[in-house]
N, CA, C and O of each residue as an XYZ file, in Angstrom:
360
protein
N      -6.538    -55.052     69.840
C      -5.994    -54.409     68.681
C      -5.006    -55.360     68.016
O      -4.369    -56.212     68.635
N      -4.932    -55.141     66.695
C      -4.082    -56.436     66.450
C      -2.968    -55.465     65.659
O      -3.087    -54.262     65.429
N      -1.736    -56.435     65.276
C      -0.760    -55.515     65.198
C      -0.556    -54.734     63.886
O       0.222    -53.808     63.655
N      -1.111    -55.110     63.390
C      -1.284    -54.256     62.226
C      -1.910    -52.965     62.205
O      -1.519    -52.132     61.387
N      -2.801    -52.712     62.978
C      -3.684    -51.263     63.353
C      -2.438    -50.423     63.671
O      -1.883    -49.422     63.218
N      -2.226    -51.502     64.887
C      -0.615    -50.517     66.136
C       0.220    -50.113     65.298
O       0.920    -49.277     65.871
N       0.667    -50.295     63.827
C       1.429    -50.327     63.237
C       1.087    -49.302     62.098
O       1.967    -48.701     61.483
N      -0.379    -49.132     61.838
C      -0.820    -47.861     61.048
C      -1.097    -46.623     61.685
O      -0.889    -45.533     61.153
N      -1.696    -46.832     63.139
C      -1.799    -45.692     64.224
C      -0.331    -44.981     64.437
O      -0.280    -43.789     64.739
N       0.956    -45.830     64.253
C       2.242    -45.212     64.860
C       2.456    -44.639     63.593
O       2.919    -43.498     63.601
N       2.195    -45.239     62.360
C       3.092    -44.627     61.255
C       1.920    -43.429     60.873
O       2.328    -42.647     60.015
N       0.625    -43.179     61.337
C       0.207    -41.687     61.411
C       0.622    -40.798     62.247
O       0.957    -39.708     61.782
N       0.714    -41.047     63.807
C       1.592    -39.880     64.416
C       2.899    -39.680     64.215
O       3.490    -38.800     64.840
N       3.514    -40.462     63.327
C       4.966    -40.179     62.984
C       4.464    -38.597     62.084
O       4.638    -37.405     62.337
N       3.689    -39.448     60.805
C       3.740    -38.353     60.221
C       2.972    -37.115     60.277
O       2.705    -36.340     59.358
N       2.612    -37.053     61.707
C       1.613    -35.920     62.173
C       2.570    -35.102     62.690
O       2.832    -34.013     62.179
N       3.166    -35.565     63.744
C       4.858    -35.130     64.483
C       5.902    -34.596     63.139
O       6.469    -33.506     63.202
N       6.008    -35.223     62.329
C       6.950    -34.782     61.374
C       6.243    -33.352     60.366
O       6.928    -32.426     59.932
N       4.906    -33.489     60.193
C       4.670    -32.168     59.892
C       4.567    -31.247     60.158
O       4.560    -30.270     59.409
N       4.407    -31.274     61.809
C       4.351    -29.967     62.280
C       5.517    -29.684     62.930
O       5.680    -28.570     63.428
N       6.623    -30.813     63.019
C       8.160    -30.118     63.498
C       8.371    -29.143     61.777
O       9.300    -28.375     61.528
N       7.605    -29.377     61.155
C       8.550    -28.993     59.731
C       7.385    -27.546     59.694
O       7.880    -26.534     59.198
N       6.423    -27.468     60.016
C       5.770    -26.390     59.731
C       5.976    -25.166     61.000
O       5.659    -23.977     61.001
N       6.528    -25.869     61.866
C       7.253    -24.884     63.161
C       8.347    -24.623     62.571
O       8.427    -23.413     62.359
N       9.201    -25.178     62.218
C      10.640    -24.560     61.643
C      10.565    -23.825     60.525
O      11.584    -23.326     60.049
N       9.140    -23.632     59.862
C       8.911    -23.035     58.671
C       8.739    -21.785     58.847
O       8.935    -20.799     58.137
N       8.254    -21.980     60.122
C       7.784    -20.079     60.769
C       8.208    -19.553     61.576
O       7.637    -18.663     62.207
N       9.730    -20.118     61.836
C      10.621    -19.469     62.382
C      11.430    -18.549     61.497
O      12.164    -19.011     60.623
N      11.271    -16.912     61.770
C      12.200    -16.158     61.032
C      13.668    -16.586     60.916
O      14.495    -17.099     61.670
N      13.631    -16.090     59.461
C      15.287    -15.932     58.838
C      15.966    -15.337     58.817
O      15.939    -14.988     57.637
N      16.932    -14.680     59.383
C      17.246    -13.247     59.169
C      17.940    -13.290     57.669
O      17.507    -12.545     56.790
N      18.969    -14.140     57.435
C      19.270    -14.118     56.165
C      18.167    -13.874     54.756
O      18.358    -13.409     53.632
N      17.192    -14.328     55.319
C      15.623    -14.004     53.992
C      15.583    -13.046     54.162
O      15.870    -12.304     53.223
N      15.120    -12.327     55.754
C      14.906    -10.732     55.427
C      15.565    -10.090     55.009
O      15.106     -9.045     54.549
N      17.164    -10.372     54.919
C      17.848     -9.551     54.667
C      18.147     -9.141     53.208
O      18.586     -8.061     52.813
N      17.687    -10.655     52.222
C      17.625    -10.334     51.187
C      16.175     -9.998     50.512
O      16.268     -9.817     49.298
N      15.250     -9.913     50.883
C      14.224     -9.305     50.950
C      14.182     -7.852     50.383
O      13.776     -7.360     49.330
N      14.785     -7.353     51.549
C      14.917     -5.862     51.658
C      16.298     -5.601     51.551
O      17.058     -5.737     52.510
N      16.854     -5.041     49.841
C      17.920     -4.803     49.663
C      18.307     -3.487     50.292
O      17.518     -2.545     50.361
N      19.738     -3.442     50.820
C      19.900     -2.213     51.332
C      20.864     -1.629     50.381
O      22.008     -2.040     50.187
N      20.074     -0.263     49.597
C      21.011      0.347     48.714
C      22.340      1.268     49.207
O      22.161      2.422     49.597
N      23.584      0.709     49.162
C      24.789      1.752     49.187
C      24.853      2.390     48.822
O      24.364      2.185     47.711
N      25.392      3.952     48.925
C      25.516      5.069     48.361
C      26.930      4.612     47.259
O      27.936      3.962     47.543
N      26.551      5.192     46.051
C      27.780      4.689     45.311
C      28.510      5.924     44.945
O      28.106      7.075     45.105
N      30.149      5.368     44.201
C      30.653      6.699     43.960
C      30.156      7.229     42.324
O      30.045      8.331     41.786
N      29.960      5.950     41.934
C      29.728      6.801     40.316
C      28.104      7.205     40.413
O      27.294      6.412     40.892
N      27.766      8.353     39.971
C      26.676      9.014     39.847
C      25.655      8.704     39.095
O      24.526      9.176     39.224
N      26.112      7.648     38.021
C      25.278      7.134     37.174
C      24.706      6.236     37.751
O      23.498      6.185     37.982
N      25.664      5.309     38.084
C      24.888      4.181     39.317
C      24.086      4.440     40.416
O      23.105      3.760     40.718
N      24.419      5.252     40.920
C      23.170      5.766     42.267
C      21.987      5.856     41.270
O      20.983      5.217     41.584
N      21.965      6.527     40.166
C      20.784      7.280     39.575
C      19.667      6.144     39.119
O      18.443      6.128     39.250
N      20.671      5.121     38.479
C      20.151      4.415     37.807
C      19.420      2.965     39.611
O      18.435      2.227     39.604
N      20.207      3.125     40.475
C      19.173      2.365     41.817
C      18.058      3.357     42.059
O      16.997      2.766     42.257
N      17.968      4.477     42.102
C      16.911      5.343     42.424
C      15.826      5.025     41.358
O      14.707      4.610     41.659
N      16.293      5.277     39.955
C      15.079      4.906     38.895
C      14.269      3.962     39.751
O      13.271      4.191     40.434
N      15.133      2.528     39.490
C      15.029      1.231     39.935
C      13.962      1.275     40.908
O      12.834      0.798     40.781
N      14.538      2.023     42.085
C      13.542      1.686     43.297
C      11.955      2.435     43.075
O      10.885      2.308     43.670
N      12.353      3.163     42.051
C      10.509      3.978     41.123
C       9.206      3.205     41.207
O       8.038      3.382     41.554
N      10.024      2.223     40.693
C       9.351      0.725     40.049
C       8.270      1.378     39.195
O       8.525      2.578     39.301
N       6.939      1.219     38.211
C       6.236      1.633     37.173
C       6.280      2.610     36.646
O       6.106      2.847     35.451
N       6.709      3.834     38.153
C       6.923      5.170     37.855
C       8.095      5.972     37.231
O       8.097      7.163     36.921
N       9.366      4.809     37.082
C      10.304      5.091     36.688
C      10.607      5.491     34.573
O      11.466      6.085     33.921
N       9.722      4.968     34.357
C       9.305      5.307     32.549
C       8.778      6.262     32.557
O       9.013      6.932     31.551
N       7.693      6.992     33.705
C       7.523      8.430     33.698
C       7.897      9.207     33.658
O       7.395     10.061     32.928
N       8.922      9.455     34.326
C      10.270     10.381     34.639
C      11.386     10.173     33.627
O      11.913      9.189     33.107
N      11.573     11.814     33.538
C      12.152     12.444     32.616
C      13.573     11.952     32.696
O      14.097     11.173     31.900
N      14.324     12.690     34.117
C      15.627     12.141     34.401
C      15.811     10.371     34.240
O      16.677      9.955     33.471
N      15.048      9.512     34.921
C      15.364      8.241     34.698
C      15.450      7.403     33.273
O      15.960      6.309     33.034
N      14.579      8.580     32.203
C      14.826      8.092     30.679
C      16.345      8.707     30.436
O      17.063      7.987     29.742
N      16.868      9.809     30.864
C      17.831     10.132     30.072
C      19.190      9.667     31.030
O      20.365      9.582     30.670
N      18.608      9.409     32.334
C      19.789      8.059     32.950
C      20.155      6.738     32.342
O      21.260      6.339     31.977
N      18.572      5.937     32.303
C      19.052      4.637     31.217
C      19.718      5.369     29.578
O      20.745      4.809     29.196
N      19.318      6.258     28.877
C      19.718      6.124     27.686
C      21.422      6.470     27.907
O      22.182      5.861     27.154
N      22.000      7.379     28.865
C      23.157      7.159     29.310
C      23.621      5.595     29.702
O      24.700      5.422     29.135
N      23.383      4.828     30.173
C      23.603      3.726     30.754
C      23.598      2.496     29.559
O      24.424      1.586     29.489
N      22.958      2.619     29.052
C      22.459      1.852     27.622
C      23.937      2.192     26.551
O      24.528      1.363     25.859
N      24.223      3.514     26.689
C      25.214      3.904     25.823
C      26.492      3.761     26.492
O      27.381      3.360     25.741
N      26.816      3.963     27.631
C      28.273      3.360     28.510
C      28.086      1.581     28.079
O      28.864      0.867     27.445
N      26.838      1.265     28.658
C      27.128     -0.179     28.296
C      27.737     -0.944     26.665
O      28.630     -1.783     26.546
N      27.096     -0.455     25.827
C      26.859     -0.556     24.428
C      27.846     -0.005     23.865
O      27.771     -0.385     22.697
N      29.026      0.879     24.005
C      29.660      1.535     23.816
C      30.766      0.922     23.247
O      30.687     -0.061     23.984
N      31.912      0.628     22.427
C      32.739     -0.349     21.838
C      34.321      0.336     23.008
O      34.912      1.412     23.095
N      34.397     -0.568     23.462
C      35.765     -0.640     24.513
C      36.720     -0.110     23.614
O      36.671     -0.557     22.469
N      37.668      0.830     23.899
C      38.257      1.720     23.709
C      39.813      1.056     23.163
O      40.614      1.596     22.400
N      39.935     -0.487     23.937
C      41.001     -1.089     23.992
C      41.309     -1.926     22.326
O      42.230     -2.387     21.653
N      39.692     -1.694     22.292
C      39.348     -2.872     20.849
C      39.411     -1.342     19.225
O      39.249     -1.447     18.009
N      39.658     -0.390     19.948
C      39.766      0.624     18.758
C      40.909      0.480     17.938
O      41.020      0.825     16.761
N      41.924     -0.176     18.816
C      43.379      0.114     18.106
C      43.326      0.131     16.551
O      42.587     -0.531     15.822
N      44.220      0.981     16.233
C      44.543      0.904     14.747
C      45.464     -0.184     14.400
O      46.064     -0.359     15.461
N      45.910     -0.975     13.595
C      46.635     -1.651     12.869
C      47.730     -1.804     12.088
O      47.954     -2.886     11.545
């Protein structure tokens, strides 16, 4: 064998070894991924906000429903609403 072969044979099991250390560490669970994966909804105190994660978690079915239209159009209007601070008179 002359040294040039020895020298293309090593630099393929390098990179045979290096792909599958990287494709083993690939399929080792994350817990941090799962965790953001699967959001875990808090119970909140404002009522609008719970309502409006429940729509949310509807997903297609949430434009169907009656309550979740008249949750966003609440929500749309708190948001949109001109801050109270910016009313002052002059």
């Amino acid at each position: 064998m002359e040294g040039k072969t020895l020298v293309q044979i090593t630099a393929v099991a390098f990179v045979g070894v290096a792909i599958t250390a990287a494709a083993i560490e690939l399929a080792k669970p994350n817990p941090q991924t799962e965790a953001l994966a699967h959001p875990v909804i808090e119970p909140s105190i404002d009522p609008l906000a719970s309502e409006l994660m429940r729509c949310q978690s509807l997903g297609e079915a949430g434009p169907r429903d009656a309550t979740c239209l008249t949750t966003w159009a609440a929500g749309r209007k708190r948001f949109l609403a001109p801050a109270r601070a910016l009313d002052r008179s002059r």
